[in-house]
C-alpha positions in Angstrom: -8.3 -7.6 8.8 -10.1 -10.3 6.8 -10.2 -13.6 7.2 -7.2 -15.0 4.9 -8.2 -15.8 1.2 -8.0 -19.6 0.6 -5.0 -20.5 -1.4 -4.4 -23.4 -3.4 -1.2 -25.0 -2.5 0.0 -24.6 -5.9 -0.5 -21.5 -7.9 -0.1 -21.3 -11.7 2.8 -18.8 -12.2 1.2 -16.6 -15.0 -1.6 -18.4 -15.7 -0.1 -21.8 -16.8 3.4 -21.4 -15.7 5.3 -23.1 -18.5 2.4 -25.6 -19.9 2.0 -22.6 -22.1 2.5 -19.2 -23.5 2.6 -16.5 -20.6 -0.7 -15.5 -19.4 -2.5 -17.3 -21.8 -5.7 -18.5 -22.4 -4.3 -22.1 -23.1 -2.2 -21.7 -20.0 -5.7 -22.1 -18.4 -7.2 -24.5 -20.3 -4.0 -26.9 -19.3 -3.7 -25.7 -16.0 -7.0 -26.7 -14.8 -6.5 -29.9 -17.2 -3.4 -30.6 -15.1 -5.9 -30.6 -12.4 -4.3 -27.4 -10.7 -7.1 -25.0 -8.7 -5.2 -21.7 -8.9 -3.8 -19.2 -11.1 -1.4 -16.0 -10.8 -1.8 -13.0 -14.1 -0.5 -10.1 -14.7 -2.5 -6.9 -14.7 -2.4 -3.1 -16.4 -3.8 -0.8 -18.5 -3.9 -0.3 -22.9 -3.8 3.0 -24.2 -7.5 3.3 -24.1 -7.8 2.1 -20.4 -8.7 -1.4 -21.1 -7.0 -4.0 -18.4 -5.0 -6.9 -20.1 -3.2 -9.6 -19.3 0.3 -9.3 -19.7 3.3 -8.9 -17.3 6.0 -6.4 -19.1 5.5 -2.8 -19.8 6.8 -3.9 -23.6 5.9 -6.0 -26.0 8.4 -7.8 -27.3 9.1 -10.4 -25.5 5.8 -11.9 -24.8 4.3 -10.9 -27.9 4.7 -10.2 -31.8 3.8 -6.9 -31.1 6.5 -4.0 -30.6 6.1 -0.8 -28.2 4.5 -0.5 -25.3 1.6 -1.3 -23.6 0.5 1.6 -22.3 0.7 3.1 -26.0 -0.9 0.8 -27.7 -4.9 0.4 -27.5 -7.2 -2.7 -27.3 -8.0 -3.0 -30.5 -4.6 -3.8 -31.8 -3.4 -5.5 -28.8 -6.3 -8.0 -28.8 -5.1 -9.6 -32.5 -1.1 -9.8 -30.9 -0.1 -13.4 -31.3 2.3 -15.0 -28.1 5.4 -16.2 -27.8 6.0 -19.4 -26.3 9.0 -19.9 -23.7 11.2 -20.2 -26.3 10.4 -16.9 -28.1 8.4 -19.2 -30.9 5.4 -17.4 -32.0 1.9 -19.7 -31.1 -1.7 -19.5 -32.0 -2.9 -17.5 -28.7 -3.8 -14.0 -28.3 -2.6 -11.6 -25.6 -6.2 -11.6 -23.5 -8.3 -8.7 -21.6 -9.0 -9.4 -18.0 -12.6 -10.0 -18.5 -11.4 -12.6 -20.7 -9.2 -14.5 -18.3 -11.8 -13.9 -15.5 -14.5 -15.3 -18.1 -11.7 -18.4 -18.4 -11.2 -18.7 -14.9 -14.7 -19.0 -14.2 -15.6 -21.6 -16.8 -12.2 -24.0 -15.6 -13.0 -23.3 -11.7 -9.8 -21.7 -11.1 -9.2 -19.4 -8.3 -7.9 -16.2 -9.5 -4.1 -14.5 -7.6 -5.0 -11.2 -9.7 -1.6 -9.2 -9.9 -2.0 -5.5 -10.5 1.0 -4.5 -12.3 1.0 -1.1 -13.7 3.5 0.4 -16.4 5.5 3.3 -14.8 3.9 6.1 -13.2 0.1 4.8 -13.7 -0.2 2.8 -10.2 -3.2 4.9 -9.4 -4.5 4.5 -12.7 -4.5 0.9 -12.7 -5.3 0.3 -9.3 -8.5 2.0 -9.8 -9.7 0.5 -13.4 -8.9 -3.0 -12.2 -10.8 -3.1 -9.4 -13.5 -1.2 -11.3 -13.6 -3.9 -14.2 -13.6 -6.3 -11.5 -16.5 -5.8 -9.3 -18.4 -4.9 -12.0 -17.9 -8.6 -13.7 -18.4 -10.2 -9.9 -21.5 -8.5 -10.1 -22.7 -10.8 -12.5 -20.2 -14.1 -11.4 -18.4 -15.7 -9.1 -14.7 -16.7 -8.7 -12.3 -16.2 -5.4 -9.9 -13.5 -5.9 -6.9 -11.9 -4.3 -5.8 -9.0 -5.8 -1.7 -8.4 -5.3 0.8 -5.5 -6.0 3.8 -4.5 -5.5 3.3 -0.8 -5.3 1.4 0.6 -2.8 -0.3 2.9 -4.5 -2.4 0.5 -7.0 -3.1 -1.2 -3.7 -4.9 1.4 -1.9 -6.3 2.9 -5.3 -7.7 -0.4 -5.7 -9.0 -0.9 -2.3 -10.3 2.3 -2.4 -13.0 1.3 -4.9 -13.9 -2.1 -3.8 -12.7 -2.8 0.2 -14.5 -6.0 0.2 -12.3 -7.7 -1.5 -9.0 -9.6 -0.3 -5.7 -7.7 -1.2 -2.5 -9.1 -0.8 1.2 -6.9 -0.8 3.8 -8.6 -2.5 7.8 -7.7 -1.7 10.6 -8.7 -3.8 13.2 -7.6 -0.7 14.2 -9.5 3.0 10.8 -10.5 4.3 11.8 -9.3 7.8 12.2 -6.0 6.6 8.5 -6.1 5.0 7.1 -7.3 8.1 8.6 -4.0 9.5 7.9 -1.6 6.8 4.4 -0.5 8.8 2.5 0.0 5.0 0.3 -3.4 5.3 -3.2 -1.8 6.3 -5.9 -3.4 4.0 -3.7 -6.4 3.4 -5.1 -9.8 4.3 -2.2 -11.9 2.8 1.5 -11.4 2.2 3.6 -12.9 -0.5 7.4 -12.8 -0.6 10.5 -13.7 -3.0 11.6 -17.1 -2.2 15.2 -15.9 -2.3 14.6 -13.5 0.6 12.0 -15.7 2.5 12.9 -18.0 5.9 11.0 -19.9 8.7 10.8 -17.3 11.1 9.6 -14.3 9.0 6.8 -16.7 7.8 5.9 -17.8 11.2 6.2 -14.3 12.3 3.7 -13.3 9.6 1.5 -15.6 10.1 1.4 -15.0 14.1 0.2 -11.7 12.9 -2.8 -13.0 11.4 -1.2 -13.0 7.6 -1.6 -15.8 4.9 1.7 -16.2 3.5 2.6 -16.8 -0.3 6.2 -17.2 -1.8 7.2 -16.7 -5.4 8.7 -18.1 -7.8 8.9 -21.7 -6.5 10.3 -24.7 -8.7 11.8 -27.4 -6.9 9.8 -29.7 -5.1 11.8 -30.3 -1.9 12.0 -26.5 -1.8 8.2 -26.3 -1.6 7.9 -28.9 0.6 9.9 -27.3 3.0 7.3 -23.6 2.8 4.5 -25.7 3.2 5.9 -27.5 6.0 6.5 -23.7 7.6 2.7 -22.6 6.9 2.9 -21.5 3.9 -0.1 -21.7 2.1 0.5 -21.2 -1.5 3.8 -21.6 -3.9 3.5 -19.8 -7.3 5.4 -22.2 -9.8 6.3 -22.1 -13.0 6.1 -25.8 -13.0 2.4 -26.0 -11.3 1.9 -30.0 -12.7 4.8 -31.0 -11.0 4.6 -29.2 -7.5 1.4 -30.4 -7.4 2.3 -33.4 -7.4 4.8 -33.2 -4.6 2.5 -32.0 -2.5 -0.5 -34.7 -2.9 2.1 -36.9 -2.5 2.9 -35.9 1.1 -0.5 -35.2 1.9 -0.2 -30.9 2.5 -2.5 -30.8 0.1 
């Protein structure tokens, strides 16, 4: 197992959390002007293979776009305006991963890469992310953790670059991840805050795991997983967990 990947405290819950439209360029712009360090995005494949940023398999929601994802190529997706929070169209542009990695690079934000395929193309997009991305660190920089929930991308994934830091996420009791024997490869783990306590994260990190929970809001909340080890919360209020924690110095 790897050394464990350096988390920020604070993690930018889809690139800006609420400062701006889902996995957004802006969302980085005013997450690294918020003086945040870290960033979580949402990873998988357009018709013609290209890796964007964008977390459902559909459209509709995030975008002005209808369909889905995995139907629609890169040269119509790249002209979809966002939604903001509030469903209110914006200026932004649903992005390619080279773009947010291009972003990333140019705010200094560390990059929580989440490889999230549409159904039945975890092989698919394990494989062409991790292609597209050591190809661009090739010619760049950045610290990157590449996550998933299915195992499959993972290993696809790791099968094309294993020098990179993977991390398996679980949206179930962290207990009965810690027990599911599938974690080979894995350097961190990062759980559901609803199914998360003290002794599963100790337990994890006894076995040589960081630890990551998700999706944190409240500040006493997150003061409470740092005080347990945890070593990054993915917020969609980044600005103000930030704050809590410089505050009490877990920084």
């Amino acid at each position: 197992m790897k050394l464990p990947w350096r988390w920020s405290p604070v993690v930018a819950h889809r690139c800006g959390g609420r400062l701006a439209p889902e996995n957004s360029l802006e969302g980085l712009a005013r997450a690294a002007a918020a003086g945040l360090h870290c960033v979580e995005f949402d990873v998988m494949l357009a018709q013609c293979g290209t890796p964007v940023v964008i977390h459902d398999e559909t459209l509709e929601r995030t975008t002005c776009g209808e369909g889905r994802v995995a139907d629609t190529a890169w040269s119509a997706l790249k002209s979809l305006r966002l939604r903001d929070v509030h469903g209110t169209p914006t200026d932004s542009r649903l992005p390619s991963l080279v773009q947010v990695l291009d972003a990333c690079a140019l705010h200094g934000l560390a990059a929580n890469l989440e490889i999230k395929p549409s159904t039945g193309c975890a092989v698919q997009t394990g494989r062409a992310v991790a292609e597209r991305l050591k190809t661009w660190l090739n010619d760049a920089s950045l610290a990157v953790l590449l996550t998933s929930f299915e195992r499959q991308a993972l290993d696809a994934a790791m099968a094309v670059a294993p020098d990179l830091d993977y991390g398996h996420l679980f949206d179930g009791e962290a207990a009965a991840a810690l027990a599911a024997g599938d974690l080979a490869g894995c350097s961190h783990l990062v759980f559901n805050d609803a199914h998360v306590d003290e002794s599963s994260i100790k337990t994890a990190m006894t076995r040589g795991y960081g630890v990551a929970v998700y999706t944190v809001n409240d500040a006493a909340r997150a003061r409470d997983l740092w005080s347990w080890g945890v070593a990054g919360v993915i917020s969609d209020v980044p600005d103000g967990l930030a704050t809590a924690c410089y505050d009490t110095s877990l920084a």
